[in-house]
N, C-alpha and C positions, 0 to 999 in steps of 0.2 A: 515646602519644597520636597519634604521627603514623600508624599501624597501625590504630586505630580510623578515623579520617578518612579513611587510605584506603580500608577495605574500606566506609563508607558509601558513597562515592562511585563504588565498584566497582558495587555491589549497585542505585545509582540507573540507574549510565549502562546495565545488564543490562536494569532493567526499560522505559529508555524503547526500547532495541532492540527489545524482545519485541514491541512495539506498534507495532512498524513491517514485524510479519511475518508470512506466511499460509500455513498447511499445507494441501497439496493433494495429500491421500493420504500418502507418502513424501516430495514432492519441498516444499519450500519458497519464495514468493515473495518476495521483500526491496526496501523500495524501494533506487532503484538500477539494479534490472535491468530489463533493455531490454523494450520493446513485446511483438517475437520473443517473450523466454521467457514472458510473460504470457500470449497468445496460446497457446502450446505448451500451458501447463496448464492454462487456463480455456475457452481455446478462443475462438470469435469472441461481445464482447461484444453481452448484447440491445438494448441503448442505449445510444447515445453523445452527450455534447452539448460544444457550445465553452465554452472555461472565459474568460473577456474578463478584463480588468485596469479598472481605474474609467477609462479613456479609450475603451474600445467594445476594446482591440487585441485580438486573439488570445493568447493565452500558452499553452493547451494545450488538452487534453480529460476529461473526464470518461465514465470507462466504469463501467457498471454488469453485473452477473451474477446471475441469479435462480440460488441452490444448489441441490441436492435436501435438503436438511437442516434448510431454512426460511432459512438466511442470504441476505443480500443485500449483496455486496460491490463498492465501490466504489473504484476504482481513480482517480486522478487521474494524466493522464500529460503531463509537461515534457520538451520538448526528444529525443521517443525514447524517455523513461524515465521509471520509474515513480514519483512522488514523493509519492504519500501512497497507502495502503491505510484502508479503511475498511470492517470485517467488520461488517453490523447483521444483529439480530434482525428479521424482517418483523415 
């Protein structure tokens, strides 16, 4: 029993990683890593905008990347670093 539960909760915590990751050719983005690597393989975002908190303050940015492949990926970045990825379809 306790062998089943774990591998469920193997197989959840796999899948919510997966979703927090972005192949770029070979190399992989992950949130986490810094502005730097993001920049290194996306290259300089086409728009950026302030990401506010419900008091007007600043807390981060939001960068966007038109792909050649139709995606439109959007990065949210905290503190230097990356904290949410967001691959769409245009």
């Amino acid at each position: 029993m306790r062998t089943l539960i774990l591998s469920l909760l193997l197989a959840f915590s796999v899948a919510a990683q997966a979703g927090q990751t972005l192949r770029i050719g070979q190399r992989v983005l992950t949130v986490g890593d810094t502005t730097t690597r993001a920049i290194t393989l996306l290259g300089t975002p086409g728009y950026k905008e302030p990401v506010e908190n419900k008091f007007g303050a600043r807390v981060g940015e939001r960068w966007q990347y038109a792909r050649d492949d139709g995606h439109v990926v959007v990065l949210t970045i905290v503190d230097g670093k990356v904290g949410d990825i967001d691959d769409r379809r245009e």
